[in-house]
N, C-alpha and C positions, 0 to 999 in steps of 0.2 A: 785686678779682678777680685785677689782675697780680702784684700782691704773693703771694698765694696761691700762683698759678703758679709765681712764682719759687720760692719756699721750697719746691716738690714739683720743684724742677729741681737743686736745692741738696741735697736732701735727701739722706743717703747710700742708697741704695741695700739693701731688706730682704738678708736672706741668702739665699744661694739653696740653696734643696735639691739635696741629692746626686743623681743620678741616675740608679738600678741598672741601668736597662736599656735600651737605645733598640730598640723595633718597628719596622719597615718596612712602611709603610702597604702595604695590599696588594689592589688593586679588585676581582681575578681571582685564583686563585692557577694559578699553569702549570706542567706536566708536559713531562718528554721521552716520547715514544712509548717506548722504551725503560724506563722506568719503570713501565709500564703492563701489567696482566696481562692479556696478547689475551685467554684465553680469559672470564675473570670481571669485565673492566672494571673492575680496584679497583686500585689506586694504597695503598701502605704507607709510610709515612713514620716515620722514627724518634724519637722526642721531642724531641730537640734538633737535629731540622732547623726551619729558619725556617718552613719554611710551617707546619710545625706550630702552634709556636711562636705563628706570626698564630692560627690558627686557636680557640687554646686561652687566649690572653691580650688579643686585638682583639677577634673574632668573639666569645667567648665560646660558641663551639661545645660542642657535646653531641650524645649518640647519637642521630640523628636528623636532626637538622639539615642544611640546605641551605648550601652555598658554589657561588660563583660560581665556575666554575672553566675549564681549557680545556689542550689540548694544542698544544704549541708549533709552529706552521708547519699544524696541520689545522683546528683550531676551537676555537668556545668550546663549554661545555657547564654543565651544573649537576651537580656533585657531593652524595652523601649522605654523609654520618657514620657508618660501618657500625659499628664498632666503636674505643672511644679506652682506654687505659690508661696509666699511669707511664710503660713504655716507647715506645709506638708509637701512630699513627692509621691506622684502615682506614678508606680513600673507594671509595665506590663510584660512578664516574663513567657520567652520563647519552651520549647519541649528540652528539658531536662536531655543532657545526651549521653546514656549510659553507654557501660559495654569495659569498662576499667577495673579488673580487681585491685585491692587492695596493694602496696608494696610491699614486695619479699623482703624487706629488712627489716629485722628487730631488734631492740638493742634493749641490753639488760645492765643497767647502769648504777653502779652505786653512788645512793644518795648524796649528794653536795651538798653544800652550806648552803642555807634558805635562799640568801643572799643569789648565790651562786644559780641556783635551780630555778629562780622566777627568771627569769631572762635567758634560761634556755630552753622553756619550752616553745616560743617563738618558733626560734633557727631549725630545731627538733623536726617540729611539723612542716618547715619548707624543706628540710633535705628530703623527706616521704619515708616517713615508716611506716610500719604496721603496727606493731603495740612497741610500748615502752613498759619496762617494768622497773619499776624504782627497786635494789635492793638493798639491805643491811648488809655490813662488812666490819669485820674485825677495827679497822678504822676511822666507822661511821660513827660519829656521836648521836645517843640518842634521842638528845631535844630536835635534831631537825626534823626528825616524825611527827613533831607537834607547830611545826612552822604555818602558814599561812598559804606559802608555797606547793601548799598540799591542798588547799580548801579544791575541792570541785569545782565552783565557780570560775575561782581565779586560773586554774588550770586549762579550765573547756575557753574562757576569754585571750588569753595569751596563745594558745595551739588557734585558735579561731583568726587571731591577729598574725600568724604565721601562715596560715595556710592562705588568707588573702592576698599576703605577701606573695607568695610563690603561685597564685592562680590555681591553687586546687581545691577540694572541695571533701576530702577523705579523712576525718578525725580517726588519727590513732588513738589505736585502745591502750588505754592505764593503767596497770595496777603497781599495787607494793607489796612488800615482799618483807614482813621482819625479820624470815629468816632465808640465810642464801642455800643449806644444802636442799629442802624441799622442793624451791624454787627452781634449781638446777635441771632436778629429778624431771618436773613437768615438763621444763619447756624443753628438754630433747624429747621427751615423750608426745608434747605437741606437734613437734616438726617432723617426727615419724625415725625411720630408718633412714641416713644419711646413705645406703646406698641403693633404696628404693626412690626416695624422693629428690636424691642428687643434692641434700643440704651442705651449709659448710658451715663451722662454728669459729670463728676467729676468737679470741681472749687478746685484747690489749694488754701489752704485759712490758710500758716500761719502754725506754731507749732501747733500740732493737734494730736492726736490719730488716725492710720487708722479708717475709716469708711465703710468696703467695704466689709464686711458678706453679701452673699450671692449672691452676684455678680460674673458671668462666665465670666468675660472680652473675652472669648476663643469664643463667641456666642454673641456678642455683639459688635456694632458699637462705640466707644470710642471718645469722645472730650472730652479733656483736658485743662482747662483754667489756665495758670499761669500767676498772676500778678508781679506787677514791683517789686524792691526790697523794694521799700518804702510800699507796700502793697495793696490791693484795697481797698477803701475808702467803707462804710457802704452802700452809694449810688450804690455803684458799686456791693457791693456782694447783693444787693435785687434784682437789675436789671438780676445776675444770677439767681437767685432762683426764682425769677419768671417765669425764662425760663424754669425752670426744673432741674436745675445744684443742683448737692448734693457736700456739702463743705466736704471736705474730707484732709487729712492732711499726711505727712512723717515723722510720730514721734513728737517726742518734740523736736527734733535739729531744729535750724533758719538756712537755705541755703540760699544763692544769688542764682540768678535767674539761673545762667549757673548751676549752680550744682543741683536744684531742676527741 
């Protein structure tokens, strides 16, 4: 049996097929209100826009047919297939079906490597937050302020390609922060009095043992502070704890920051 194994570890490797085209998985597809015909509720897409594209090549849609679909910041809804051609798809979208606020989690995250930052804003938007705010840290360099990874565009595209992912329809709110104690200051001040509003502040802080007995996260307003991967400086974890923030941990494994 291990001889076997070996010789399939040994083995070279088939060839690997070319690959024409990569999809973007897509749970929901989502509109701007702007795109949207107020008065006929139909949504036109060009054939070599992506949602089509899902539509026609994932979906394997046809006239008729049902997609999950939603506009961006109102609801989700189910769209129809009204008419599809070489050029173009007509959808004809269903009522918007509100009634969802926003998710009680925020998370206040110091800046990562550009690198690092474009491809979590993704994952970000499908766990469901409420805002993210980008901060500076003692550890942060400050060219990733000037990265790409920050353009608007590129940001509202990537949370947009997250949230299809995950079937929802609620863009977290953005901001940055070049400095961390002002930053601190508001956003307990946003979330009010932690024992009028039942909030909790968790601080990531490092190989740790959960600390989180007795805590209903389910009844509770949640900020989340993760530092950089170099760690937040002694200065930096008083500055939480004075705010209120309880240092709390994910085991005894060391993550980078995308994975923690």
């Amino acid at each position: 049996m291990f001889a076997r194994a070996n010789d399939a570890l040994t083995r070279a490797p088939p060839a690997r097929k070319r690959v024409e085209r990569c999809v973007t998985m897509r749970n929901r597809i989502l509109f701007e209100r702007a795109e949207i015909d107020a008065r006929t509720r139909t949504v036109t897409l060009r054939a070599d826009d992506a949602r089509a594209t899902h539509a026609r090549e994932v979906l394997r849609s046809d006239v008729g047919d049902h997609v999950r679909a939603g506009t961006i910041d109102v609801g989700a809804c189910e769209a129809t297939i009204a008419t599809m051609d070489d050029d173009e798809i007509v959808l004809k979208l269903g009522d918007d079906a509100r009634g969802r606020g926003r998710p009680e989690i925020d998370l206040l995250l110091a800046t990562p490597r550009p690198k690092v930052l474009r491809r979590l804003w993704a994952p970000l938007a499908s766990l469901g937050l409420g805002r993210v705010v980008l901060a500076n840290a003692q550890k942060v360099e400050r060219y990733y302020f000037d990265s790409k990874a920050l353009d608007a565009e590129t940001i509202r595209g990537e949370i947009l390609r997250g949230l299809e992912q995950a079937g929802d329809f609620l863009v977290p709110q953005v901001g940055v922060a070049m400095r961390l104690p002002p930053v601190v200051d508001r956003l307990k001040g946003a979330l009010g009095n932690s024992s009028v509003t039942n909030g909790f502040e968790w601080l990531l802080d490092g190989p740790r043992e959960l600390a989180l007995e007795g805590v209903d996260a389910r009844r509770s307003r949640v900020l989340i502070a993760v530092g950089p991967e170099g760690g937040w400086t002694d200065y930096e974890l008083d500055l939480f704890e004075g705010a209120g923030f309880k240092r709390v941990g994910l085991g005894t494994r060391t993550f980078t920051t995308d994975v923690a």
